[in-house]
N, C-alpha and C positions, 0 to 999 in steps of 0.2 A: 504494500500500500504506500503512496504517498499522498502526503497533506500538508497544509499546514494550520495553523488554528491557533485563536487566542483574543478574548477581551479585548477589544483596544484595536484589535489587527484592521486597516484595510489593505484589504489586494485589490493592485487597481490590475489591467487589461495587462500588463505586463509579465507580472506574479502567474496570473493564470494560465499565460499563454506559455510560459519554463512548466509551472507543473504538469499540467495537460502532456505539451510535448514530452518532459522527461518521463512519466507513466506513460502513454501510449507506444511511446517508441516498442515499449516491451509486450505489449498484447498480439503481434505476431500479423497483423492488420491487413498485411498485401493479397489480393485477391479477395476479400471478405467483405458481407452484404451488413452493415451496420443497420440496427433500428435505434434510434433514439425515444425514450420513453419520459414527457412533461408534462408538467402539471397545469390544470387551463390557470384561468387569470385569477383566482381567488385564493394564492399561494404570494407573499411579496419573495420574489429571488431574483436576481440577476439572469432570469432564463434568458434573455439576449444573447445577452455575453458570453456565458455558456454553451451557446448553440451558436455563436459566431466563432469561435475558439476551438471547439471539438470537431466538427464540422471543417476546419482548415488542418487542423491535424491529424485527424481520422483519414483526408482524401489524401496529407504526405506521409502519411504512412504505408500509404496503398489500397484503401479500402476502394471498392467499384459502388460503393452506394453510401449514403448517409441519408436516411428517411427519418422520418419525425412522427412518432404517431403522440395525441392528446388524450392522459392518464385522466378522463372526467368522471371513473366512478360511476357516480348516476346521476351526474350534474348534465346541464344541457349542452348540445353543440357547440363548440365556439365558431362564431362568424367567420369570412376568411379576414374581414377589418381585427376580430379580436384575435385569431391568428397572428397576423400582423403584425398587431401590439406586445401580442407575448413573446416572441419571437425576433421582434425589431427588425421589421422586412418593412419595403415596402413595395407596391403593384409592380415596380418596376425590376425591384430584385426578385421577385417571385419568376418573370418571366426572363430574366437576364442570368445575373452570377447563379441562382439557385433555381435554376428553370428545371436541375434533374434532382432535385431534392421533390419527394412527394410527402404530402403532410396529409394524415390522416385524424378522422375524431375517433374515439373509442363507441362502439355502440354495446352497448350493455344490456338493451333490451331484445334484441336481434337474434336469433339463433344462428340462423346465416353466418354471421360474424364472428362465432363464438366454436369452441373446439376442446372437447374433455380430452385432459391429460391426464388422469388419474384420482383417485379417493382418498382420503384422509378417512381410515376405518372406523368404525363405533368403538371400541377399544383405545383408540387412539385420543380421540377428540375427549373420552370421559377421562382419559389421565392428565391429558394438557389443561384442560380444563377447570382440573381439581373435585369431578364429578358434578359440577355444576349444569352440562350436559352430556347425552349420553346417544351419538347417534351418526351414523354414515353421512359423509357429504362429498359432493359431485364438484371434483375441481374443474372449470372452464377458465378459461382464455380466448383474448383474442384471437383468430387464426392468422394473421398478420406475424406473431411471434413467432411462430413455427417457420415463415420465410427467409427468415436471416440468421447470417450466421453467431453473431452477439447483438444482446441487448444490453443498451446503454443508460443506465436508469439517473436520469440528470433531474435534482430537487432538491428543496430545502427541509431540514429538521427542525420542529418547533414541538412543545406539548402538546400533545395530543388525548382529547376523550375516549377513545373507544382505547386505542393499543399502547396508551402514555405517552412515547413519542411518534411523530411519524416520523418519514421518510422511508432508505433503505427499499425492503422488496415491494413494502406496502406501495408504493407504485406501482406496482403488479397486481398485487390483490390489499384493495376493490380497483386500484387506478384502471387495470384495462382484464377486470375479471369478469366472471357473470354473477347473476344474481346469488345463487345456492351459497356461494361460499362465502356471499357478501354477507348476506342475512345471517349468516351463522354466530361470525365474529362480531358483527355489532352488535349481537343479541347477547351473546356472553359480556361485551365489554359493558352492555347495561345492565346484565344481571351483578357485576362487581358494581356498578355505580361510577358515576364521572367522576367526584370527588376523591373514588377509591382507586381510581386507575390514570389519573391524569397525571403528569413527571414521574412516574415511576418506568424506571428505562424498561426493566424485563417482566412482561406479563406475559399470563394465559393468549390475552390478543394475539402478541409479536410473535410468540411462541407458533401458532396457528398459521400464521403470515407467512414467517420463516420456513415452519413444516411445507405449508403449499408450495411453495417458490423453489424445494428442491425436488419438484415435479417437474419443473423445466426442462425441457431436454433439448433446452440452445444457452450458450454459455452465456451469463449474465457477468457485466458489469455496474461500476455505478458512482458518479459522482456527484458525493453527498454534502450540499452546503448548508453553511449555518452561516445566519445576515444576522448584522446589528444595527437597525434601522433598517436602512435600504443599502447598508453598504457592505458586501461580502466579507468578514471576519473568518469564517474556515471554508477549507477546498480540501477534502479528502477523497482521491481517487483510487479504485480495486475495486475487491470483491464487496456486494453491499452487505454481506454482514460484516464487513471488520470498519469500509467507512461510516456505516449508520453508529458503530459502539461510538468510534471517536466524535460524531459529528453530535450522538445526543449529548455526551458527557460535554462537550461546548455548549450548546443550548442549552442544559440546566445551568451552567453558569447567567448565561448572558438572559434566557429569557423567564427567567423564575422571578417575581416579587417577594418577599418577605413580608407580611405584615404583624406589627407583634398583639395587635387585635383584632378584633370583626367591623362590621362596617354596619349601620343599620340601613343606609339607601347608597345602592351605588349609581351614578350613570355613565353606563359603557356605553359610548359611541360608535356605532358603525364605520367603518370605512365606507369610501363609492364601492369597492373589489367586492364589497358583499350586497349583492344585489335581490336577494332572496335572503325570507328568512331560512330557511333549508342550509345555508350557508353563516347567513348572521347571527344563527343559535351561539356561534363558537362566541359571540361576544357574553353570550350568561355561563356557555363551559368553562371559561377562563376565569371567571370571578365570583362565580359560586361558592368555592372554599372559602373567601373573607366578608362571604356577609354572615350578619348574625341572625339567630334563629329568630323567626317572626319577620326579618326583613325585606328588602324589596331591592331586585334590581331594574331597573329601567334601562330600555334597549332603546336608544333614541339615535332616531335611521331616518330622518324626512324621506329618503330616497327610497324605501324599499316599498314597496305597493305589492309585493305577492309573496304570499307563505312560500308556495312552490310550483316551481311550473310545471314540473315533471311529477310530482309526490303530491299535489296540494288537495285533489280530491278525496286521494287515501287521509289526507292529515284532518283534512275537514269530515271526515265520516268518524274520527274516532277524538278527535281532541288531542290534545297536549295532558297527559298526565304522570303523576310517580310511579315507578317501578312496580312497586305493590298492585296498584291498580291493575294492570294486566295480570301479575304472576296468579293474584288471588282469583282471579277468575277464569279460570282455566277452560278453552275449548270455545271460549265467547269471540276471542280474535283470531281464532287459527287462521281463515281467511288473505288477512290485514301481513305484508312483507315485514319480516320481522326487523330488515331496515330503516323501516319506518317504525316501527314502534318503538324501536330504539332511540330513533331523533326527539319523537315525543318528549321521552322517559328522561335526556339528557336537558332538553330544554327547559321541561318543566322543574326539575333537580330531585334531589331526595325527598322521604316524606313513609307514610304510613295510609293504608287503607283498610281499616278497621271495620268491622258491623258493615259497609255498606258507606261507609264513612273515608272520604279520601282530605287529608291533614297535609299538605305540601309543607315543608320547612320554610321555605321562601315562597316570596310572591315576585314573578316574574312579570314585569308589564311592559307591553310595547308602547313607544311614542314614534309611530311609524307614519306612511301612507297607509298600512291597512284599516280599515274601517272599523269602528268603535262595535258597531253588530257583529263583523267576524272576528276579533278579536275575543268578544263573551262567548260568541260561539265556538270556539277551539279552547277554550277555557283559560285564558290569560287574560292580564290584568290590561288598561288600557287609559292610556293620556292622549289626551289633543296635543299633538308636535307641538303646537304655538303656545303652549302654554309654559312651556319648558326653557327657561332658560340655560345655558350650563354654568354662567357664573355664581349659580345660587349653591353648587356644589363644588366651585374651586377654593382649595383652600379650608376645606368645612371637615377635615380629619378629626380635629380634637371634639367634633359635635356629632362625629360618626359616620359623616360622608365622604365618600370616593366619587371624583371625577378622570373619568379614564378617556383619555381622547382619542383614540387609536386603537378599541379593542379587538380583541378578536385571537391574539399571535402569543401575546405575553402573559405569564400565570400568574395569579396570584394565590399564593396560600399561608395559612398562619405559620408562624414559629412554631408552635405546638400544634401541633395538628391533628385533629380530634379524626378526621375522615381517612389520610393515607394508611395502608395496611401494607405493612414493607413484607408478608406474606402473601401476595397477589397472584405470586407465579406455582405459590404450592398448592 
């Protein structure tokens, strides 16, 4: 492996373009069909740069292809304009310097698209798992993967709710998986709880992640970054289990909060990158651990006007609820993609559902474009955007308030921390 990493560090275009070259040199490249595998636009990373760098040293190495497929999960299309942007092309490079560069989206709902490489056994899954579930599942893939001869998995690490951190294969699975394997792990990663699985590097998730991904049977690479702001502070390039260890152990540095109390109202801010709630939940995943019980976060998004484009009917037929809610009532959602009931679960945070009685720890309320009726209707909490200023929470710590302007990326959790279970993976 090589990288480098470090608090503090920028690598400008320079830096990246020695380490790229000095690891590629050694991947054997001459005659080989490269796929590069990225993250659409709701990730902040230098994927430009990345993809203008790799891409120049992948084709002097000898590679006869550099292709680009779009790791969306079950996020929607990206445009070829939001291509463009993540990417840093424009109409003109598309049809000029990178006229044989082909760029594809992931389709996840498609059969057609999609190609089993194997199962992760019922025996299997109930040990990684910790017996939490107990049950076969159907690995799929893109078929696009099976065309080339390495996969190049280019992305950033930051904490993550469902596998603690992301990055590494998890580009792979859910970035360009299918459904079965998708719904599996975000169902486990909410039967642990956000709070219980969020910066914690080795879970039952990764675990699962990792298991799929050596089902592959085309040689994976993978360079794993971690940004400090907007500016690249680590570049680890190999195999991606050894750069995701190094690249999370930097993001728990860099993007962990400490708080040495709770919070009783936070307001996390959307970025524009989150255009969907489906997407802008990560702004109540990341700061759940420091509100106090009984409190409230407020997601204030003027921009966002739809739960989900792809999920929203499913989201609107069952609500946003706790954990409990589903598990206690078994047989009632089997229906309902356990992905989605997962988003719910994470959104709405921990909580209990007793007698018939659902008790949320926090109240999560939107100050969005969505409308005050479907707002009650999905069962969350709900402010008029205009009513909201954020100066009325900067600065308000010692009275209990957090003003986060930027959420979504960075965690925040207590000093003592009632939720983390450094037992996740047993």
């Amino acid at each position: 492996m090589t990288g480098r990493g470090a608090r503090g560090l920028r690598l400008d275009e320079a830096a990246v373009r020695s380490l790229c070259a000095q690891e590629l040199a050694g991947w054997s490249l001459r005659g080989k069909r490269v796929l590069a595998i990225v993250p659409d636009n709701t990730r902040t990373a230098p994927v430009d740069l990345m993809f203008r760098v790799l891409h120049d040293e992948a084709r002097a190495a000898g590679a006869v292809a550099f292709d680009v497929l779009i790791a969306l999960g079950t996020h929607p299309p990206l445009t070829d304009e939001a291509i463009n942007r993540r990417l840093g092309l424009t109409a003109q490079d598309r049809v000029g310097r990178y006229a044989q560069t082909r760029i594809f989206n992931h389709e996840w709902n498609q059969p057609r698209a999609l190609v089993s490489i194997g199962a992760i056994s019922e025996d299997e899954v109930a040990e990684i798992s910790g017996g939490r579930m107990r049950e076969r599942v159907d690995v799929t893939i893109n078929r696009l993967a099976l065309q080339y001869d390495l996969l190049l998995i280019v992305g950033p690490t930051f904490p993550h709710e469902v596998v603690g951190f992301s990055g590494g294969n998890k580009y792979l699975f859910p970035g360009i998986a299918g459904q079965e394997i998708l719904d599996l792990f975000h169902w486990l990663g909410a039967l642990i709880t956000n709070p219980g699985i969020i910066g914690t590097k080795h879970t039952p998730v990764r675990a699962v992640v990792d298991r799929a991904a050596r089902l592959v049977p085309v040689e994976r690479k993978c360079a794993s970054l971690v940004v400090d702001g907007t500016a690249l502070a680590g570049l680890y390039l190999g195999a991606p289990e050894e750069t995701w260890e190094a690249a999370a152990a930097l993001s728990g540095q860099i993007h962990v909060v400490t708080a040495e109390r709770p919070y009783r109202s936070v307001l996390s801010c959307a970025p524009p990158m989150y255009d969907e709630l489906w997407v802008g939940g990560k702004c109540a995943y990341k700061l759940e651990p420091v509100v106090a019980d009984g409190g409230e976060i407020v997601i204030y998004a003027p921009h966002i006007r739809e739960i989900s484009v792809v999920h929203g009917a499913l989201i609107r037929q069952i609500g946003y609820h706790v954990r409990d809610y589903f598990v206690k009532q078994p047989g009632r959602f089997d229906r309902i993609p356990r992905g989605v009931l997962a988003h719910s679960t994470h959104v709405k945070g921990i909580g209990s559902f007793e007698g018939g009685v659902e008790r949320p720890r926090i109240t999560v309320t939107l100050a969005t474009g969505i409308s005050e009726a479907e707002c009650r209707a999905v069962n969350l909490g709900y402010r008029d955007v205009r009513s909201i200023d954020p100066r009325d929470w900067q600065g308000g710590e010692d009275q209990g308030l957090l003003h986060v302007p930027k959420a979504g990326e960075i965690l925040y959790r207590l000093r003592q921390d009632p939720f983390t279970n450094p037992r996740t993976a047993a």
